[in-house]
C-alpha positions as CSV (number, residue, x, y, z in Angstrom):
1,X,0.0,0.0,0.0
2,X,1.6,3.5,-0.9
3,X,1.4,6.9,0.8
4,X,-1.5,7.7,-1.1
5,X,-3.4,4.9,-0.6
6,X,-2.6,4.5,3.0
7,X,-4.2,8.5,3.1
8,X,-6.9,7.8,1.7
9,X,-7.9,4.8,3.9
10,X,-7.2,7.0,7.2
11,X,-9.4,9.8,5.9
12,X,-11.7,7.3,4.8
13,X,-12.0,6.0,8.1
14,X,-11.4,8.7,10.7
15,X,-13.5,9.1,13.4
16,X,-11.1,11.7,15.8
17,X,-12.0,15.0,15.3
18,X,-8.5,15.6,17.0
19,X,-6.3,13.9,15.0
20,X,-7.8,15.6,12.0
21,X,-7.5,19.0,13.4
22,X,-3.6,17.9,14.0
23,X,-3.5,16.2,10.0
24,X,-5.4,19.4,8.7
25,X,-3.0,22.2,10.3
26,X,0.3,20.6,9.6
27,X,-0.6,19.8,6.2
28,X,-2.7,23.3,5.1
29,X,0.4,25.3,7.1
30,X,2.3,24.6,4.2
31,X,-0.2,25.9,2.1
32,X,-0.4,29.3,4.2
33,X,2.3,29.9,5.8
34,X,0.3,32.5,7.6
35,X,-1.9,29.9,9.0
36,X,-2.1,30.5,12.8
37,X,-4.5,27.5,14.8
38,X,-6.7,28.7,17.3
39,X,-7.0,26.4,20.7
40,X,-9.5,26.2,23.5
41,X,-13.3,26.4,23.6
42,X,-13.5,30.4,22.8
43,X,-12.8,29.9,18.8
44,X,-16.3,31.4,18.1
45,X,-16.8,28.8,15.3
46,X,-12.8,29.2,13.9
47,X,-10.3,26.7,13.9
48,X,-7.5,28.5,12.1
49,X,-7.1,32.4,11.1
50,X,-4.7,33.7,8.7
51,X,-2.9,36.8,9.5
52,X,-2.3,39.1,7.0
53,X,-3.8,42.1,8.2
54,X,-4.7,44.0,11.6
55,X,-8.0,42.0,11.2
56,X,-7.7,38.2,9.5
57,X,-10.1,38.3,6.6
58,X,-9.7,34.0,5.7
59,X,-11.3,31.6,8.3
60,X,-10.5,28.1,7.9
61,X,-12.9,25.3,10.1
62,X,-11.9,21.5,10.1
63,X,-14.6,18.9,10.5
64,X,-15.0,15.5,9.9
65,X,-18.8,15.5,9.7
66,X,-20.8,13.7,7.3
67,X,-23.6,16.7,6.9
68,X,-20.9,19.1,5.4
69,X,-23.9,21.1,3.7
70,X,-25.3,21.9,7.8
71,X,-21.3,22.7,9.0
72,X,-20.8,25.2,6.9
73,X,-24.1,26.8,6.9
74,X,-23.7,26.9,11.0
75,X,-20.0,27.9,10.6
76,X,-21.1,30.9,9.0
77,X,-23.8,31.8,11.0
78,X,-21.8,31.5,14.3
79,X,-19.1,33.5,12.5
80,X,-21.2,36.5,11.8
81,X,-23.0,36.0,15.4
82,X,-19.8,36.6,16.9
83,X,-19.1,39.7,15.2
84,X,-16.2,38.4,13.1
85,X,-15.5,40.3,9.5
86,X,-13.8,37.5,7.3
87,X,-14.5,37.3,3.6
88,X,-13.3,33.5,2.6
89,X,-13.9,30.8,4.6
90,X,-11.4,27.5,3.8
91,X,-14.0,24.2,4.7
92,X,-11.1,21.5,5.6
93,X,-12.9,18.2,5.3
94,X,-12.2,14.1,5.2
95,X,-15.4,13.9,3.1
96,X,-15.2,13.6,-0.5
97,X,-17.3,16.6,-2.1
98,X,-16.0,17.7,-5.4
99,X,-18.4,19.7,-7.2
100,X,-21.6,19.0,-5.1
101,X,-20.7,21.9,-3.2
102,X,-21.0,24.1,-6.4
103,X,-24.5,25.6,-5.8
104,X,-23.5,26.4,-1.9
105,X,-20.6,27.9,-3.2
106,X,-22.6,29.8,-5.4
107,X,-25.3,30.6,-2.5
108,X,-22.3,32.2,-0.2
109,X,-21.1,34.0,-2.9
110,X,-23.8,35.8,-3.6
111,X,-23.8,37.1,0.4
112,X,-20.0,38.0,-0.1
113,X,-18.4,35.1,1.0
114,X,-16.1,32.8,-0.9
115,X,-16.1,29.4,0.0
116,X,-12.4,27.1,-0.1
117,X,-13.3,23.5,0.2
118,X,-10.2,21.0,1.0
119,X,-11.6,17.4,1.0
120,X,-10.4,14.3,1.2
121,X,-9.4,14.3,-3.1
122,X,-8.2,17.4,-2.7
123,X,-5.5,16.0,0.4
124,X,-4.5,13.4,-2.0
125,X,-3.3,15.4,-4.7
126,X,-0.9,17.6,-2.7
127,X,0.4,14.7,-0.5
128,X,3.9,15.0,-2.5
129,X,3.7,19.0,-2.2
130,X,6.4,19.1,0.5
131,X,8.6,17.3,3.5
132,X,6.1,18.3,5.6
133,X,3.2,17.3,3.9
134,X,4.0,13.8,3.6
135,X,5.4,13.7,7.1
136,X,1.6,14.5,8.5
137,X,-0.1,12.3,6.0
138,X,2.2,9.3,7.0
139,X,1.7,10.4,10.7
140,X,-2.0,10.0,10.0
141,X,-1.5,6.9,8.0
142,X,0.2,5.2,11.1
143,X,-1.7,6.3,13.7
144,X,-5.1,5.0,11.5
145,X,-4.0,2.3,9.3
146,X,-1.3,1.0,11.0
147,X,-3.3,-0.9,13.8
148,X,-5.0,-2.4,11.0
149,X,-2.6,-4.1,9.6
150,X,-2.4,-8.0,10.3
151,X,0.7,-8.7,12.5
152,X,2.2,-11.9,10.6
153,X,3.7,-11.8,6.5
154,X,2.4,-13.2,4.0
155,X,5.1,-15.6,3.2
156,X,6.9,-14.9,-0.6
157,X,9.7,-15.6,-2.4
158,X,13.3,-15.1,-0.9
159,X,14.5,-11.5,-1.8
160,X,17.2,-12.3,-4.2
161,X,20.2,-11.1,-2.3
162,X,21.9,-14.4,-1.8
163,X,25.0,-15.1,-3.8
164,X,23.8,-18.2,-5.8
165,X,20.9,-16.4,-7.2
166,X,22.9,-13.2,-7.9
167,X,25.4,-16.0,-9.9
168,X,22.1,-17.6,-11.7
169,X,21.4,-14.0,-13.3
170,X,24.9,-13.8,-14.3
171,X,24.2,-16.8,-16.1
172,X,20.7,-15.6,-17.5
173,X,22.7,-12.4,-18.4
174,X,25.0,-14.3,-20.4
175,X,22.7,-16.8,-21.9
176,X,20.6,-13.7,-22.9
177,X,23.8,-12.7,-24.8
178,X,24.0,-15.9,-26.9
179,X,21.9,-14.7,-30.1
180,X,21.9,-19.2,-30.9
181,X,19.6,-19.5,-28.0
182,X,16.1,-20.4,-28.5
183,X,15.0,-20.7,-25.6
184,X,11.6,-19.7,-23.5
185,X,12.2,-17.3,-20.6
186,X,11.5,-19.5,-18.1
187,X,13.7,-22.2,-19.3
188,X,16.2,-19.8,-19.6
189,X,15.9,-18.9,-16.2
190,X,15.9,-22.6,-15.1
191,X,19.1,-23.2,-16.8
192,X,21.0,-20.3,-15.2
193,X,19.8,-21.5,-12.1
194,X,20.7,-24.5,-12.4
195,X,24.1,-23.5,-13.9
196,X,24.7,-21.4,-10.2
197,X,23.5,-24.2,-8.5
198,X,26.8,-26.4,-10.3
199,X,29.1,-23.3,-10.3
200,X,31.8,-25.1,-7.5
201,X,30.8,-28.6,-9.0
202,X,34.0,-30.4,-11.0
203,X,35.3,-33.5,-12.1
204,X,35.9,-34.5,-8.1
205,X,33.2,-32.4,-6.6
206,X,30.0,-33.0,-8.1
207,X,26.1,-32.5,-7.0
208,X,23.4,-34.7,-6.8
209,X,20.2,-33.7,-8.6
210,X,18.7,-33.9,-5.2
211,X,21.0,-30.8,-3.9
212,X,20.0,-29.6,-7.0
213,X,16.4,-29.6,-6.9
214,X,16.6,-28.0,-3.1
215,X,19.0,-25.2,-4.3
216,X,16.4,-24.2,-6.2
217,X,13.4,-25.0,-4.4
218,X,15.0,-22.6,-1.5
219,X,14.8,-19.3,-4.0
220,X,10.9,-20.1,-4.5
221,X,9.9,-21.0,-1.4
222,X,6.3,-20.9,-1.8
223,X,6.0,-22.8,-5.2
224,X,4.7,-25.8,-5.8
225,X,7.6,-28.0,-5.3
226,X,6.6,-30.8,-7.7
227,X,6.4,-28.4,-10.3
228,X,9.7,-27.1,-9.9
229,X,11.6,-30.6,-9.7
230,X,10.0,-31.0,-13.1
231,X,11.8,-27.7,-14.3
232,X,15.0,-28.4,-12.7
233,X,15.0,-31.5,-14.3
234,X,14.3,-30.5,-17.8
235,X,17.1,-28.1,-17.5
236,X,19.4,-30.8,-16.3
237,X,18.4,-32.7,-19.3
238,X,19.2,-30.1,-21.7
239,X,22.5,-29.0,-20.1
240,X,23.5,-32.9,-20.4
241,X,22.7,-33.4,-23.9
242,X,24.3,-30.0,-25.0
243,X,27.5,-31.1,-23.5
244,X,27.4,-28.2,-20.7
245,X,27.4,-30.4,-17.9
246,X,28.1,-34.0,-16.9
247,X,26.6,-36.4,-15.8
248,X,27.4,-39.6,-13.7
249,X,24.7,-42.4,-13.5
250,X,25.4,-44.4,-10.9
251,X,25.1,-41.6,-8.3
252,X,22.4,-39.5,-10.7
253,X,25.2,-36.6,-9.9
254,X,26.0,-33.8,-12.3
255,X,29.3,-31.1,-12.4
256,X,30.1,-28.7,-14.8
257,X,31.8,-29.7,-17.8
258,X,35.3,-28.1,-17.9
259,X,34.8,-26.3,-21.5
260,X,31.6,-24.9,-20.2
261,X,33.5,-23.5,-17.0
262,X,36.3,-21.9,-19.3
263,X,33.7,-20.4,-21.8
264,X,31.8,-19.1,-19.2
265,X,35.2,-17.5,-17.8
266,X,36.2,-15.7,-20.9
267,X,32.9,-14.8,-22.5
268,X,32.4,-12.8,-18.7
269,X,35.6,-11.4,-19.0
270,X,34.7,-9.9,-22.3
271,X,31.6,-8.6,-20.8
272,X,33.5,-7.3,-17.6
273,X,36.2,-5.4,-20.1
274,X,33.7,-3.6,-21.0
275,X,31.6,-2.8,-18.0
276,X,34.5,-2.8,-16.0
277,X,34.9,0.7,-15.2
278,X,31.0,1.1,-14.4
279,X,31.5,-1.3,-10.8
280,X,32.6,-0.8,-7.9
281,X,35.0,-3.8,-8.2
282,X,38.0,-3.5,-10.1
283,X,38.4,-5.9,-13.6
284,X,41.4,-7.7,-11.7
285,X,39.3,-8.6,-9.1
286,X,36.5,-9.8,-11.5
287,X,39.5,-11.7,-12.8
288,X,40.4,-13.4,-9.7
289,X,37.3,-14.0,-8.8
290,X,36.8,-16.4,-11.8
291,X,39.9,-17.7,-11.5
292,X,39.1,-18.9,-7.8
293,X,35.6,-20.4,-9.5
294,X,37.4,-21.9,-11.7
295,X,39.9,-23.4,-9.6
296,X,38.0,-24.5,-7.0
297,X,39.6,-22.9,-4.4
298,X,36.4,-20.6,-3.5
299,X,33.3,-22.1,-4.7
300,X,30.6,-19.1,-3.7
301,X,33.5,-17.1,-5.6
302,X,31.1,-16.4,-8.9
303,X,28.6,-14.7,-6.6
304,X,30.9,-11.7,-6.1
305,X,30.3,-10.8,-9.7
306,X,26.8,-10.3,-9.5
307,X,27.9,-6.2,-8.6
308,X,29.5,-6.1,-11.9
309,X,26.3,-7.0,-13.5
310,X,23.0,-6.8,-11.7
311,X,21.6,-4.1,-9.7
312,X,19.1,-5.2,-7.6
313,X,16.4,-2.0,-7.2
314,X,14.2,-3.6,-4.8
315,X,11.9,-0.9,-2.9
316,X,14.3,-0.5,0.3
317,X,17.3,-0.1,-2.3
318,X,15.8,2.3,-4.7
319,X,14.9,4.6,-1.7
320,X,18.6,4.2,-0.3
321,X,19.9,4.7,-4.1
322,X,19.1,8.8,-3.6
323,X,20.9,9.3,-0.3
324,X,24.1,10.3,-2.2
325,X,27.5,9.0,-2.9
326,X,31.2,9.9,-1.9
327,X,33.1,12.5,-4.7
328,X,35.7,10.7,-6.2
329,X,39.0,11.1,-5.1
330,X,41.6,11.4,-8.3
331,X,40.9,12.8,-11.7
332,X,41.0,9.5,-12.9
333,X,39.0,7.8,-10.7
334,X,36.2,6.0,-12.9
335,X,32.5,5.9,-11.8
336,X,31.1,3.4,-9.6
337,X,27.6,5.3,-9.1
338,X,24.7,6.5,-11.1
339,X,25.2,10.2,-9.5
340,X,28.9,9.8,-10.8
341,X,27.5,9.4,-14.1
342,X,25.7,12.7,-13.5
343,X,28.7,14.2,-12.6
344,X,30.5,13.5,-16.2
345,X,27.4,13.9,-18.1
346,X,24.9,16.2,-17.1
347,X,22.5,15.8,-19.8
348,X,21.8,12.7,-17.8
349,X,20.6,14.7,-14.9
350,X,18.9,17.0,-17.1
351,X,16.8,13.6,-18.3
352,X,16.0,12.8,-14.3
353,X,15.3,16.3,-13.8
354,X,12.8,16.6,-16.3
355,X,11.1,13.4,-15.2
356,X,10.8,14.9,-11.7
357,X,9.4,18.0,-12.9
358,X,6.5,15.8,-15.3
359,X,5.7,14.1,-12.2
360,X,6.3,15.8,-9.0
361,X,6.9,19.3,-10.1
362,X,9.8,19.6,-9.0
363,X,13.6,20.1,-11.0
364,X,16.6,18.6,-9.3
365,X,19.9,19.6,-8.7
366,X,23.5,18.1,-8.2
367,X,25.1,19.1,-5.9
368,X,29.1,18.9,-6.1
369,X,29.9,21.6,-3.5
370,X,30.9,19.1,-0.8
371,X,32.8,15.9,-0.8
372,X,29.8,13.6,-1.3
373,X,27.2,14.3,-4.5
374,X,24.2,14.8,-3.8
375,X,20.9,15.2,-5.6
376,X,18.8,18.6,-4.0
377,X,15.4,19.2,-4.8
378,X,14.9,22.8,-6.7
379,X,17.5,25.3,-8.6
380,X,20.1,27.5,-6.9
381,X,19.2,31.5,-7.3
382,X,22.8,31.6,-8.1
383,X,24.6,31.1,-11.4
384,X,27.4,28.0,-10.6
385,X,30.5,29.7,-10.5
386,X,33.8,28.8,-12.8
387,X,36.2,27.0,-10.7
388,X,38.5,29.6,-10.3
389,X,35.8,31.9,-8.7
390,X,34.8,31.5,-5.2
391,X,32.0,29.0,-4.6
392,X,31.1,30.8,-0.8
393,X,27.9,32.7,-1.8
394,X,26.8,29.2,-4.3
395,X,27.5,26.9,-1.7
396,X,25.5,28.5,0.7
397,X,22.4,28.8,-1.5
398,X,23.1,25.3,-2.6
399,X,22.6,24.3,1.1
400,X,19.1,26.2,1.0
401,X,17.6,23.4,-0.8
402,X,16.2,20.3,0.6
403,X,18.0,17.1,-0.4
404,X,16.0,14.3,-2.4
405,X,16.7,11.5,0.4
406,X,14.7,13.7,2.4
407,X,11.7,13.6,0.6
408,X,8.7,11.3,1.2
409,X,9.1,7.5,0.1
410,X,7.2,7.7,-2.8
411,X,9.1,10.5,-4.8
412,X,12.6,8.9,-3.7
413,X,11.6,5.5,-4.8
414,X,10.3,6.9,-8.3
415,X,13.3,8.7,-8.7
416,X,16.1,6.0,-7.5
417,X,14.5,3.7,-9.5
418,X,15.4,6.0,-12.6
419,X,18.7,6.8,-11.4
420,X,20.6,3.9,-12.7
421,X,18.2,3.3,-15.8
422,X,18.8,6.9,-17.2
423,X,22.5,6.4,-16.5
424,X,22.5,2.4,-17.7
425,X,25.3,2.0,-14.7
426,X,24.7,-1.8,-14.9
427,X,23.9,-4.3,-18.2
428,X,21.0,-5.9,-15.6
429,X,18.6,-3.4,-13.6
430,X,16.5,-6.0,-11.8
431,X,13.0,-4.1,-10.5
432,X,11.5,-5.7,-7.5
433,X,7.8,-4.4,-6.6
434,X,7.8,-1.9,-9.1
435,X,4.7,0.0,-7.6
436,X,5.7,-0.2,-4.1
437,X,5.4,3.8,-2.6
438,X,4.3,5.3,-6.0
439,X,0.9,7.0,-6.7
440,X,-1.5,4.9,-8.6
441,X,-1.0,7.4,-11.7
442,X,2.8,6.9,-11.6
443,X,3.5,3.8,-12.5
444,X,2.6,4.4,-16.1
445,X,5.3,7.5,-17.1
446,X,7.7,5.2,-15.5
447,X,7.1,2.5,-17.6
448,X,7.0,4.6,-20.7
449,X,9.6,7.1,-19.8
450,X,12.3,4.9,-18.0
451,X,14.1,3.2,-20.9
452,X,18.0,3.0,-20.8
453,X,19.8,5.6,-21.4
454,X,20.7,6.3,-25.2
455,X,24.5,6.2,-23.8
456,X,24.1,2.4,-24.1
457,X,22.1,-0.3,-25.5
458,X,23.1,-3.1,-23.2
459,X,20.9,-2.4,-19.8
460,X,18.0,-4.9,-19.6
């Protein structure tokens, strides 16, 4: 459930006038800034004046009543009994009321009174306006939906983190590359895993299709296990009768055959040549790595590859992905983040930018003043200075804008997301819970909108 949704469920089902009161001025106080609450029995029918005059002229009243027609019709009249000059009146409401309140609208104006009506729609589509904004609404949600919520998961899939399936989409990744395969995407898959599952496996160290068929069954938990014997089985079969992997009878054990290891070894050391200045590892270590595979020596050795290759933007990871990174130290240092990317190429933060703007309203910045980049929501007053200039009076209204990682869940999760697909920093971006934290609507642009980056044509 996203920030949205979980607001719209606590308005939906509010029943403490207090809480809304709390919800309505944190959240409107961003709206007018001159917004000043009034507490205590003595309001006279106010809940919130704005001061922008020796006498405040706009009244706002929060309620959470279903008769919104009778509130604001006794509002007003206990407004003008108390002697109180105001000219708009701002209804703050967890009802939904839309246009129905055109003719009342109309009725008030006629007596010289406009009529502001924030309802519960009307919440929604401002949740992203600010920090603070989304800080009340998830305040709400937690207090109102939160209690809700069953205590136990739902049991899923393992998240794939764990070495051996980080090695199996190496394998996917370069059985994807083989332009002679014709293979389905599922048996594709079964293969690599399968492949991962025999990448320690040799002429004196082999695994039986038993340890096979639980290495896989412990990635999909919650599948029918029969079923997946039956895939891991027709992979095996395939692998054998391709020559990939061998097989011994007796013990209905398999291994890796030793061309397939060597292959494997050079055709990802072609891959990692190229890519290699896009990880954080170096290509010697890539190198090594293999070499220990290969060898023997470290048999979980393939799964510290997998940062060469995959990037795995599940939704705690794309959130993390705009917190910033460290400035590189040397001239020559080569990039090993998407904001480093930024850094060299800026018409790849122009791209994000412009995304953020479409969908949140909102240009970014990237910041390079300090020695970590970061991405700042907004655009500097100031004109970046050359380098030879002093950076005092830019730094300090660089520093003015809020960063990104401060922002609510759902914009940093849209926007980390797109952070290594505009910059294609890895051949393999793998999306896990795609709509997790975004907007109903925004799921769509990013689907349209979030292709690789022209820069390559390599990122899946």
């Amino acid at each position: 459930m996203n920030e949205s949704d979980r607001l719209e469920f606590a308005l939906t089902h509010l029943k403490d006038w207090d809480r809304f009161e709390s919800f309505a001025n944190g959240f409107l106080s961003e709206m007018y800034p001159n917004l000043r609450p009034i507490a205590g029995t003595n309001d006279k029918g106010r809940d919130a004046v704005l001061f922008e005059s020796d006498e405040p002229s706009v009244v706002l009243q929060y309620s959470i009543v279903e008769d919104w027609r009778g509130k604001i019709r006794n509002t007003v009249t206990r407004l003008s009994d108390a002697g109180l000059s105001f000219s708009v009146l701002v209804y703050a409401t967890n009802q939904s009321i839309g246009p129905k309140a055109d003719e009342l609208k109309k009725e008030l104006r006629a007596s010289g009174l406009a009529l502001d009506i924030w309802d519960r729609p009307q919440f929604l589509s401002r949740i992203y306006k600010s920090r603070a904004t989304v800080a009340v609404s998830q305040e709400l949600a937690r207090r109102v939906v939160d209690p809700l919520l069953p205590a136990e998961e739902v049991v899923k899939n393992s998240n794939l983190t764990v070495p051996e399936l980080k090695a199996g989409l190496l394998y996917l990744e370069l059985q994807l590359r083989d332009v002679e395969s014709n293979l389905g995407l599922t048996k594709l898959c079964f293969q690599s895993l399968v492949l991962a599952a025999l990448a320690s496996t040799g002429p004196e160290a082999t695994k039986s299709r038993t340890e096979i068929r639980e290495h896989v069954h412990r990635q999909f938990p919650s599948h029918d296990r029969d079923r997946l014997n039956q895939l891991v089985d027709g992979a095996l079969e395939r692998l054998k009768n391709r020559g990939r992997v061998t097989w011994t009878g007796a013990s209905d054990s398999f291994a890796l055959h030793y061309n397939e290891r060597v292959e494997l070894a050079e055709r990802a050391r072609g891959i990692l040549v190229r890519f290699g200045q896009q990880h954080p590892l170096p290509p010697t270590t890539a190198s090594q790595a293999w070499d220990r595979m290969l060898s023997g020596a470290s048999p979980g050795s393939l799964g510290e590859l997998a940062p060469f290759i995959l990037h795995n933007a599940d939704p705690t990871a794309r959130r993390e992905m705009v917190g910033g990174v460290g400035a590189r130290q040397t001239a020559d240092e080569p990039p090993t983040h998407p904001l480093h990317y930024m850094e060299d190429d800026r018409t790849l933060l122009l791209r994000l930018s412009e995304l953020s703007q479409e969908v949140f309203g909102y240009s970014l910045t990237l910041d390079t003043t300090s020695t970590a980049l970061l991405l700042r929501v907004g655009t500097p007053s100031i004109q970046a200075p050359r380098v030879d200039e002093s950076q005092a009076a830019y730094r300090a209204d660089m520093a003015k804008l809020p960063p990104l990682s401060q922002q609510g869940d759902g914009m940093r999760s849209f926007l980390g997301l797109l952070l290594p697909l505009i910059t294609a920093s890895h051949p393999i971006v793998l999306v896990d819970e795609p709509e997790a934290f975004l907007h109903p609507p925004r799921p769509q642009p990013l689907a349209v909108r979030s292709a690789p980056s022209p820069r390559t044509t390599s990122s899946k």
